[in-house]
N, C-alpha and C positions, 0 to 999 in steps of 0.2 A: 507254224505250230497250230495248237489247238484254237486257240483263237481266231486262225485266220480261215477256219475250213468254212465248205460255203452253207449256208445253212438247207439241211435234207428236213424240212418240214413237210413237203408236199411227201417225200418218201414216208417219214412217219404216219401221216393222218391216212394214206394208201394200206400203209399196213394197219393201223388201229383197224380199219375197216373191214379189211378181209377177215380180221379175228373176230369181229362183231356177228358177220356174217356166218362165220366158222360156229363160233356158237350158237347162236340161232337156229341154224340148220342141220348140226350135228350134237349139239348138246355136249354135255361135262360126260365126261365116263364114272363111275361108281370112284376108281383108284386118284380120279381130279378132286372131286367131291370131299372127298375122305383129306385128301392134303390139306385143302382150302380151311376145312374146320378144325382138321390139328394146327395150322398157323393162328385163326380166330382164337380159339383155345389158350395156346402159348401165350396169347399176347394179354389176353383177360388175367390168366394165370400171373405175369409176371405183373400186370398192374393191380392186381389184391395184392401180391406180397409185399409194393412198394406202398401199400393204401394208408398204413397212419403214420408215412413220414414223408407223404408230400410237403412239398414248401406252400407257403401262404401265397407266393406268386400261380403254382400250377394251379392250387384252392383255386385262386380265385379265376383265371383265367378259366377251368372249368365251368366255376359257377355264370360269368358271365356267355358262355358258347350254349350254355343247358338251357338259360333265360333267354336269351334269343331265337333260342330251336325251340321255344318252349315247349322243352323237358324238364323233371324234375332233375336235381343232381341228389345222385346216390352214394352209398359206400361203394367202395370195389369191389368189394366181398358177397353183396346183393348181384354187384353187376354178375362176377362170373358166374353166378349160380345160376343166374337167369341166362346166362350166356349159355351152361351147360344145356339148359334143358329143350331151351331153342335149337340148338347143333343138333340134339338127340332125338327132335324131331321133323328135322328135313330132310325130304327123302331126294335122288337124283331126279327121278318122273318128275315131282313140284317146280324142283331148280330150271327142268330142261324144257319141261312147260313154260316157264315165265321169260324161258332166254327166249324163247319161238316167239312169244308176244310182244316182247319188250325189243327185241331186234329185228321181228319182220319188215319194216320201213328200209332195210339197209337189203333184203333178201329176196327182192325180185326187180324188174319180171322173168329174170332169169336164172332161180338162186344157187343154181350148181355149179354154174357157170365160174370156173376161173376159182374154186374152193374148195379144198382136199377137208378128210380129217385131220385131225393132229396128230 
């Protein structure tokens, strides 16, 4: 059964990588970009609409994640706004720029080497 299969970790971190690399070198296309922030979106959205009936348990485990990141803890309803207007100003160039930075370490000395687009 499922239990007993052998574990494909080395397969895993194999593939994280190539997609790290994938990014890096070929960036988000415009139609990725656009998904990625209706998901952010969705997810800001549904948490304002659950904003004044959280329980005292999420209250508070928020509050304590916001004090150790220290972050302020907001309303939901601040967050998605500010959520919106972040989205509405990212552009793919920014995103594809920062993946080329943030993931060069993984994208040489031979970066093409063995990485398609997607």
């Amino acid at each position: 059964g499922p239990d007993h299969a052998p574990p494909r970790w080395r397969e895993a971190v194999g593939m994280a990588v190539r997609e790290i690399r994938r990014l890096g070198i070929f960036g988000l296309t415009e139609a990725e970009l656009e998904r990625y922030k209706a998901g952010l979106l969705t997810e800001a959205q549904q948490f304002a609409a659950q904003g004044d009936q959280l329980s005292h348990e999420v209250l508070l485990e928020l509050l304590m994640v916001s004090t150790s990141c220290g972050h302020t803890l907001t309303h939901p309803d601040d967050n998605l706004e500010w959520t919106r207007e972040a989205l509405e100003s990212i552009t793919v160039d920014e995103v594809n720029a920062m993946a080329r930075e943030l993931c060069e370490h993984l994208s040489h000395p031979v970066p093409e080497a063995g990485v398609r687009p997607s």
